[in-house]
C-alpha positions as CSV (number, residue, x, y, z in Angstrom):
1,X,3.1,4.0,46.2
2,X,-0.3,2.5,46.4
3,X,-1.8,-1.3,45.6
4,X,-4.9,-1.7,43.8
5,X,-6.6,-1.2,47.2
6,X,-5.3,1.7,47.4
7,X,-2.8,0.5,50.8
8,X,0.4,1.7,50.6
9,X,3.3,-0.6,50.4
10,X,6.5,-0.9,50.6
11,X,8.4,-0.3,46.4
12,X,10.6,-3.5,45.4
13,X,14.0,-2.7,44.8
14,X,16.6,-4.1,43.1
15,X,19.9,-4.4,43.2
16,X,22.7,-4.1,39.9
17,X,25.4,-4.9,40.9
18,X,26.5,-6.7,44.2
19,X,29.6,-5.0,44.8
20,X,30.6,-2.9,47.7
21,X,28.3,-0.6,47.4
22,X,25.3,-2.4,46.0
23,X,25.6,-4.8,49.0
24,X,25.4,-2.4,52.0
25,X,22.6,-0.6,50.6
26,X,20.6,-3.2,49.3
27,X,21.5,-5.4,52.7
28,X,20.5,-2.1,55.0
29,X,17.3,-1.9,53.5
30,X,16.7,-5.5,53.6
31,X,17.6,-5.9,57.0
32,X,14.7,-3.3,58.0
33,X,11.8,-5.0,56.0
34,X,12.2,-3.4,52.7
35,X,11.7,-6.1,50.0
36,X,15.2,-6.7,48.0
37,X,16.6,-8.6,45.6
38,X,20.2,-8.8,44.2
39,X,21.2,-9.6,41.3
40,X,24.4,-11.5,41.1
41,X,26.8,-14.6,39.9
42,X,29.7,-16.6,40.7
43,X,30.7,-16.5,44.4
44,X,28.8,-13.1,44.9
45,X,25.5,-15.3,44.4
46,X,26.8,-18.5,46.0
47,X,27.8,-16.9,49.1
48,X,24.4,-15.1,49.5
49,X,23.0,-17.6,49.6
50,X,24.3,-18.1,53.4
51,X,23.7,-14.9,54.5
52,X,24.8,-11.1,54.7
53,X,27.2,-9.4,57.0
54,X,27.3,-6.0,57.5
55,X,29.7,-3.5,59.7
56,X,29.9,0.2,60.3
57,X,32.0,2.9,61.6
58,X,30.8,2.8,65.3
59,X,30.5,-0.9,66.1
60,X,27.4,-1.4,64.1
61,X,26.6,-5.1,62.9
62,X,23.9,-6.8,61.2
63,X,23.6,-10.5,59.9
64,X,20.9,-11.1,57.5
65,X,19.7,-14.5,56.5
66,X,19.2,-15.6,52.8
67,X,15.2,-15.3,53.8
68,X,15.1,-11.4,54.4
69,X,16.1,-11.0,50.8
70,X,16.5,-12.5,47.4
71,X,19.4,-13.4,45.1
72,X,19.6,-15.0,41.6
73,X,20.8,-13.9,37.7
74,X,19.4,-10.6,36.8
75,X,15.6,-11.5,35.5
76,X,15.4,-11.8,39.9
77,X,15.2,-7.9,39.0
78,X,11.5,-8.4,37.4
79,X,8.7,-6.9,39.0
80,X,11.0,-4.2,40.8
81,X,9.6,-0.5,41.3
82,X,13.4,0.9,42.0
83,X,16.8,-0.5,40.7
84,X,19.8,0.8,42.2
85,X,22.3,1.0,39.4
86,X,25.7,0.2,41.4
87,X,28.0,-1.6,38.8
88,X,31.3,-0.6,38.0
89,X,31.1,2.3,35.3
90,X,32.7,0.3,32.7
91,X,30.0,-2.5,32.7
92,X,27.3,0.4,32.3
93,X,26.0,-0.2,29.5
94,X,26.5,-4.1,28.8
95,X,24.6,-4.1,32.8
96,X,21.8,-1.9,31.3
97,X,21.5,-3.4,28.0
98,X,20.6,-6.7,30.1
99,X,18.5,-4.9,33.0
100,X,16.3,-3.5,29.4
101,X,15.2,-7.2,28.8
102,X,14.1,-7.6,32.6
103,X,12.4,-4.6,34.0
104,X,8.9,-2.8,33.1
105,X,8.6,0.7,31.5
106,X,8.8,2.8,34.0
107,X,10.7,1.5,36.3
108,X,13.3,4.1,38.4
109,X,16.4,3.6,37.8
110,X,19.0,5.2,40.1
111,X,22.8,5.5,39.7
112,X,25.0,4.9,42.7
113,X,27.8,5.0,40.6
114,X,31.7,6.5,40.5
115,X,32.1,9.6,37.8
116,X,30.4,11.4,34.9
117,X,28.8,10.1,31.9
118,X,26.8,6.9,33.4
119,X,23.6,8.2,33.5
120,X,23.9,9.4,30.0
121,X,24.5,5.6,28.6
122,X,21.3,4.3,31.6
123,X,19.2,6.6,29.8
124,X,20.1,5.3,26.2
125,X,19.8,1.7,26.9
126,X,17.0,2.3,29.2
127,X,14.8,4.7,27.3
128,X,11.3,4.0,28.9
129,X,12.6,4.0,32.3
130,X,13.1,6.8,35.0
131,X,16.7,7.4,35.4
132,X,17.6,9.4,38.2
133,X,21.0,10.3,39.1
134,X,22.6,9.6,42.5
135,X,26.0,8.9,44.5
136,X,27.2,7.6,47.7
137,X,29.9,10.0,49.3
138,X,31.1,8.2,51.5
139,X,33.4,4.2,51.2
140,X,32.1,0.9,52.0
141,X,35.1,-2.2,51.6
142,X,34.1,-5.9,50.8
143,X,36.0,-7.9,53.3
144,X,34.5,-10.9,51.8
145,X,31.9,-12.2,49.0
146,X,28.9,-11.8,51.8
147,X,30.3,-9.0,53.9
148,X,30.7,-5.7,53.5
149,X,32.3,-2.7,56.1
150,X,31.5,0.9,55.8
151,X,34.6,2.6,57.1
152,X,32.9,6.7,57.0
153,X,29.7,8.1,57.6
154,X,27.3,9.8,54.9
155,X,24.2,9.9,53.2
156,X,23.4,8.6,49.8
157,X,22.5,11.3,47.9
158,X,19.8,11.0,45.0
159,X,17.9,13.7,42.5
160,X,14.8,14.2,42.4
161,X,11.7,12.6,41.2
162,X,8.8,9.6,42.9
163,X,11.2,6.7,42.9
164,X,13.3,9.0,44.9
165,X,10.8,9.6,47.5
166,X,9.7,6.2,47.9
167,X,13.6,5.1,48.3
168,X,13.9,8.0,50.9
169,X,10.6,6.5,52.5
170,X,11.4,2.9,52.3
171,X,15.1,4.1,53.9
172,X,13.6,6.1,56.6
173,X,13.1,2.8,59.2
174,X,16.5,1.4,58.2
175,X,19.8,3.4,59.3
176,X,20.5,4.3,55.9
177,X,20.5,7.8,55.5
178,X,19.2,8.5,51.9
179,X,19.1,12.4,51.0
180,X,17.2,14.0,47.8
181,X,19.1,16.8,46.0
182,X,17.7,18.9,43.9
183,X,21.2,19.7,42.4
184,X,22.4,16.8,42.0
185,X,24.3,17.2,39.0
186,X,26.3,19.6,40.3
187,X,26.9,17.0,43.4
188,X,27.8,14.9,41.2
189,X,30.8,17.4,39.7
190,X,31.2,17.6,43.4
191,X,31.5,14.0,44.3
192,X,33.8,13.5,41.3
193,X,36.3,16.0,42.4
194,X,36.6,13.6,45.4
195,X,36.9,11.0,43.4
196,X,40.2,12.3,42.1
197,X,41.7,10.5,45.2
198,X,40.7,7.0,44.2
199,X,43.5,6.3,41.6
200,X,45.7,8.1,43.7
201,X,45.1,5.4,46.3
202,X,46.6,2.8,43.8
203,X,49.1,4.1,43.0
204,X,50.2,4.7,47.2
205,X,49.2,1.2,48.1
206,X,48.3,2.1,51.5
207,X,45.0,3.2,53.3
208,X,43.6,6.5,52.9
209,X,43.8,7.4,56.4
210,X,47.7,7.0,56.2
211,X,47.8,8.4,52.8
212,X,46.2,11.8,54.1
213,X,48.9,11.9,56.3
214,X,51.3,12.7,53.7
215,X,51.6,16.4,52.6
216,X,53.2,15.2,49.4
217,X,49.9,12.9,48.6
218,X,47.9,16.0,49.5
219,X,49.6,18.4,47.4
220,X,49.3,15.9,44.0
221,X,45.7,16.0,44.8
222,X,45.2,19.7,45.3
223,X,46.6,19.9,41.6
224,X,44.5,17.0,40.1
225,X,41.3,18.8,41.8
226,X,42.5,22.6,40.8
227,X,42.5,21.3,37.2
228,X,39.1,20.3,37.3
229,X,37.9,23.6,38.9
230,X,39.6,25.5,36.3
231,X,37.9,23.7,34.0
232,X,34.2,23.5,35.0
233,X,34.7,27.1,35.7
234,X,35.4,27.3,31.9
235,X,32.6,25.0,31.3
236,X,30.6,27.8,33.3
237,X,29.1,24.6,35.8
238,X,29.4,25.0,39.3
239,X,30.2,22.2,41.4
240,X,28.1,21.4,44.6
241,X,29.7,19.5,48.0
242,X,27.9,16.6,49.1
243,X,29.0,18.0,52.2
244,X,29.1,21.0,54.3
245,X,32.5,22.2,52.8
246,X,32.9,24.3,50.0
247,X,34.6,22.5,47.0
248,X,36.8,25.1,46.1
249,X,38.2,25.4,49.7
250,X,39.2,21.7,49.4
251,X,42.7,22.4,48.0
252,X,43.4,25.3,50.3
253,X,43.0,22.5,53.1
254,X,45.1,19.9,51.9
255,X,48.0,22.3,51.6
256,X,47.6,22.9,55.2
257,X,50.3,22.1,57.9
258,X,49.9,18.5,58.5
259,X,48.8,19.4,61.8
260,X,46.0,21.9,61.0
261,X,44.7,19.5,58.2
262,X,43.7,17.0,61.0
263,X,42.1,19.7,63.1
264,X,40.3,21.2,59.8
265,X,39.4,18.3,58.4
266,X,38.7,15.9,61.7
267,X,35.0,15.1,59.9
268,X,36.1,13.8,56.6
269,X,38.9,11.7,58.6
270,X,36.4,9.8,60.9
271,X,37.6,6.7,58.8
272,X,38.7,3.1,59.8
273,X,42.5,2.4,59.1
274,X,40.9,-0.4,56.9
275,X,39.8,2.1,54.4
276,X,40.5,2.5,50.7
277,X,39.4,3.5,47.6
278,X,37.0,1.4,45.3
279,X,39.4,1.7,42.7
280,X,42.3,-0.1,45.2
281,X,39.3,-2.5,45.4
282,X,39.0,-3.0,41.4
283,X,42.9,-3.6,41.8
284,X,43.0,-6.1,43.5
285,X,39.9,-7.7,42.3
286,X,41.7,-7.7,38.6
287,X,38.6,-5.5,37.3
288,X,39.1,-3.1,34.5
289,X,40.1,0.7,36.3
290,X,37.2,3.4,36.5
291,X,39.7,6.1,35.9
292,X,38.3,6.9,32.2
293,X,34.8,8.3,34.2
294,X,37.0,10.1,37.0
295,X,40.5,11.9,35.8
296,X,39.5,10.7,32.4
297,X,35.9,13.3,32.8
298,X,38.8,16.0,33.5
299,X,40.9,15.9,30.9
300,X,37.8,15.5,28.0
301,X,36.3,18.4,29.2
302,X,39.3,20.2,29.3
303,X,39.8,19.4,25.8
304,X,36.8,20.2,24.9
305,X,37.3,24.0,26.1
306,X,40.7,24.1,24.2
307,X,42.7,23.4,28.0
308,X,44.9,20.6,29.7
309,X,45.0,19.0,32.9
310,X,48.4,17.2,32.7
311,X,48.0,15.9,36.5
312,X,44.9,14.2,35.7
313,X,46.4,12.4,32.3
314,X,49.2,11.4,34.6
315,X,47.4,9.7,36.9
316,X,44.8,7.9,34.1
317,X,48.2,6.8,32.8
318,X,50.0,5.2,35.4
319,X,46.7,3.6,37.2
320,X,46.8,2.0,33.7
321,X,50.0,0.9,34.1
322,X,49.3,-0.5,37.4
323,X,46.6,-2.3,36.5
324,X,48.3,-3.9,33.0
325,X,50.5,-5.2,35.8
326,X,48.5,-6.3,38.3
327,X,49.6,-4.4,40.9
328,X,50.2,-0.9,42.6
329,X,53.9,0.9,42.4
330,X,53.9,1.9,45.9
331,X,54.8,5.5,44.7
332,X,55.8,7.3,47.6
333,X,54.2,11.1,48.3
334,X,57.7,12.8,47.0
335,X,58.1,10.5,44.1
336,X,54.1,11.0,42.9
337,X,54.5,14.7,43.3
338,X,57.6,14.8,41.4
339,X,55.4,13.3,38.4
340,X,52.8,15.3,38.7
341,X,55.3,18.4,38.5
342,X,57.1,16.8,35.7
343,X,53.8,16.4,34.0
344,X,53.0,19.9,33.9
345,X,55.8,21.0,32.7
C-alpha cells in the first residue's frame, strides 16, 4: 500500500466489534505500531479509554495506553483500509448495515467470525467492499471490559486477496501470527466442525481442558462432528484443518483411551485451565447464542441433501434452553451422551 508519494505505509484498520476476539487482535497490532481504531459502546468504550491489557499462553503481557490506538461509535471506522469483521454472528448484518454508512468503496472487509453463512450477509450489505473470509482457530477469554487472555496458540487464518497481504504485512512486526489460505472456505468447514464443541461447553459448565477429560463429552462430540462429515461428503465439499490434523481423523481421536487422547492430542490441549468457549462467554454475557451459524449450519445442510443430524438439533435445542434461562444445566458427560443417543433414535 502506497501514499501519493509513492512511500509505503502502514493500512488503517479497524476494528467491529470489541469483543474477545476483536480486542486481542486489534490490541496486538496496535501495540506494535499498526494504526487501530475500535469501534465500540457502553463499558467496552469507557474502559478503553484507560488502556488495554493483554495476556497469552506463555507469560506474555502487554499494556497499551488509550494513545497507541483509537476508540469511539462506529463512524471512528472512516478512513480505514481493513475492517476486521469480529461481531457475534447474530449482529452480522444489523453491524454491516451500519459499517455501509461509514467506510469507502473498497474497503477490505475481513470476517473473524464463528460459523457459516456471515460472509454471505457482509457481502450483501456491503456490496462495493472487498469481503474476504477469515477465522481465528484458536480462544481468547475477556477477563474484563479492557482485558483480554488468549488461553491456545494459533494463527489467524485469512483468504486471499491485497487487504490480506497488507494485514499479513502490518502483522509481521507484532506477535500475531496472521496466515493466508488459499482454501479458506474449506477451513472454514474445518474450523466449524471445531466449533461443534462451543455449545457443548454450555451445556458442561466447566472449562474445556476439564471437559476433554471426559470420554463421555468426547464421544457426544465425535457424533455431532461425524454428522457433519456425512453431510458435506453428501454436499461433495471437502473440509480443510486449520491445523496439521486431518479433520476426519478428529473423531477417531476423541474415542481414544483417555490416556492416549492426551498423548495424541498434547498440541490442541496446550490450553489454560481458564479456557472456554465463546459461546460460554455469550452465556454469561446474556447475548443471543451463535448456535444457528454452528450445529444450526449442520442440520440445514443436511436437510438440504434430504438427511438428519439429530445430535446437532439436540444440542441447538438445549443451548436454547439454557440460554432462555440464563444459565448452563451442568449436564454431566453420561447424562449429555445419553441425549444425544436418545436423539438418534
Amino acid at each position: 500500500m502506497t501514499s501519493g508519494s509513492g512511500q509505503r505505509h502502514q493500512p488503517r484498520i479497524g476494528i467491529m466489534g470489541a469483543g474477545a476476539i476483536g480486542l486481542y487482535v486489534g490490541g496486538m497490532l496496535a501495540g506494535h505500531g499498526a494504526p487501530v481504531a475500535f469501534a465500540a459502546r457502553g463499558r467496552t468504550l469507557e474502559a478503553l479509554s484507560r488502556g488495554l491489557a493483554i495476556t497469552r499462553l506463555g507469560g506474555f503481557k502487554i499494556e497499551l495506553k488509550p494513545h497507541q490506538y483509537r476508540a469511539g461509535d462506529i463512524g471512528t471506522l472512516a478512513g480505514c483500509d481493513i475492517v476486521l469483521f469480529c461481531t457475534k454472528s447474530g449482529d452480522t448484518g444489523t453491524a454491516a448495515t451500519g459499517l455501509s454508512r461509514v467506510v469507502d468503496p473498497g474497503t477490505t472487509i475481513i470476517s473473524l467470525q464463528n460459523g457459516i453463512g456471515n460472509v454471505e450477509i457482509l457481502e450483501k450489505c456491503l456490496p462495493g467492499c472487498s469481503v474476504v473470509a477469515g477465522t481465528v482457530p484458536f480462544n481468547v477469554v475477556r477477563m474484563s471490559p479492557n482485558a483480554v487472555h488468549c488461553a491456545m496458540e494459533g494463527t489467524v487464518l485469512v483468504g486471499p486477496g491485497k487487504g490480506s497481504q497488507h494485514l499479513v504485512a502490518a502483522a509481521s512486526s507484532s506477535p500475531l501470527a496472521v496466515g493466508i489460505r488459499e482454501d479458506i472456505d474449506a477451513v472454514l468447514w474445518g474450523k466449524l466442525l471445531l466449533n461443534l464443541n462451543n455449545g457443548l461447553n454450555v451445556l458442561s459448565g466447566v472449562p474445556l481442558r476439564r471437559q476433554f477429560e471426559d470420554p463421555a463429552y468426547r464421544e457426544v462430540l465425535a457424533l455431532a462432528m461425524e454428522e457433519l462429515l456425512a453431510v458435506l461428503e453428501a454436499a461433495g465439499i471437502q473440509p480443510a484443518g486449520a491445523t496439521r490434523t486431518s479433520p476426519s481423523l478428529i473423531p477417531k481421536i476423541l474415542r481414544l483411551p483417555t490416556w492416549l487422547f492426551r498423548i495424541v492430542a498434547r498440541q490442541q490441549l496446550r490450553m489454560d485451565e481458564s479456557a472456554r468457549s465463546s459461546s460460554w462467554d455469550d452465556l454469561v454475557a446474556g447475548r443471543q447464542p451463535e448456535t444457528a451459524f454452528l450445529n444450526g449450519a449442520v442440520c440445514r445442510l443436511a436437510e438440504e441433501h434430504g438427511m438428519r443430524a439429530p445430535v446437532n438439533r439436540m444440542i441447538c435445542e438445549q443451548v436454547d434452553l439454557a440460554f432462555a434461562e440464563g444459565q448452563s444445566p451442568q449436564l454431566s458427560g453420561k447424562e449429555m451422551r445419553a441425549l444425544a443417543y436418545q436423539a438418534t433414535k
